[in-house]
N, C-alpha and C positions, 0 to 999 in steps of 0.2 A: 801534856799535849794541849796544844790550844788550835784556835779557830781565829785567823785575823785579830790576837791578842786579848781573846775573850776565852775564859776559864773552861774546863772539860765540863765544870757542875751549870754552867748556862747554857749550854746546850740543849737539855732535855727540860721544859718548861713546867708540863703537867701530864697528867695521864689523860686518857680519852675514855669517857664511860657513856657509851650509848650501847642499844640491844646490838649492836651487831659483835661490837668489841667484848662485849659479858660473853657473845658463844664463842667467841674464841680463846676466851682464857682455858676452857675445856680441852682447848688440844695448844695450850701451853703459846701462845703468842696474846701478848701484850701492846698496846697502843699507846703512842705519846707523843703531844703537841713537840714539837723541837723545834730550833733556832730555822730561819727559812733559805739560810747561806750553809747550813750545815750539809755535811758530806753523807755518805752511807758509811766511809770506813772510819770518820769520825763520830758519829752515833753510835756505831757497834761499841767501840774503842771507849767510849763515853756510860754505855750501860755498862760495859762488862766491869769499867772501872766501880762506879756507881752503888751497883746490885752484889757483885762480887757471882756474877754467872757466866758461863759460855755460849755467845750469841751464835745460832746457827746463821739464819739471815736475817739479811734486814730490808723489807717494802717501806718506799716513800710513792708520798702524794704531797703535789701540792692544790690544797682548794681553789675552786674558782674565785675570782672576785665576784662580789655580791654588789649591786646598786642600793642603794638606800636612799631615801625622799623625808627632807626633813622642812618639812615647812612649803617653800617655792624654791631649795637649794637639793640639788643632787649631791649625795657622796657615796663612797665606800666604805663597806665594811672589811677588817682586815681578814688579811690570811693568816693563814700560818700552816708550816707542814706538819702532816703527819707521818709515821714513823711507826711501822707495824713488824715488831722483833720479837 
């Protein structure tokens, strides 16, 4: 299964490790940065392959964009979604 011709395994980037995401591993969901075009039933479909688990559901978010000041030039910092299964 692919994504606009992009492999199942690029989908899911990295995992997300901040205090909120640690108390949730206690009742069994897990966080992870993922592609920002990626679908909900392509993430599922993407861990279950992955992990070799049965995804119940899946929360997305996407971040806001952030402003960043580099010098006298404005830019952004990137997004990216997260993915809370």
């Amino acid at each position: 299964m692919t994504l606009k011709s992009k492999p199942i395994i690029s989908l899911v980037k990295y995992p997300i490790l901040t205090e909120k995401t640690i108390q949730l591993l206690q009742s069994n969901q897990y966080s992870f940065a993922v592609d920002k075009n990626a679908t909900k039933i392509s993430i599922k479909a993407a861990i279950e392959e992955l992990f070799d688990v049965r995804v119940v559901a899946v929360n997305t978010s996407l971040q806001p964009l952030k402003r960043r000041r580099v010098g006298r030039y404005m830019g952004q910092k990137s997004r990216h979604k997260r993915a809370i299964v």
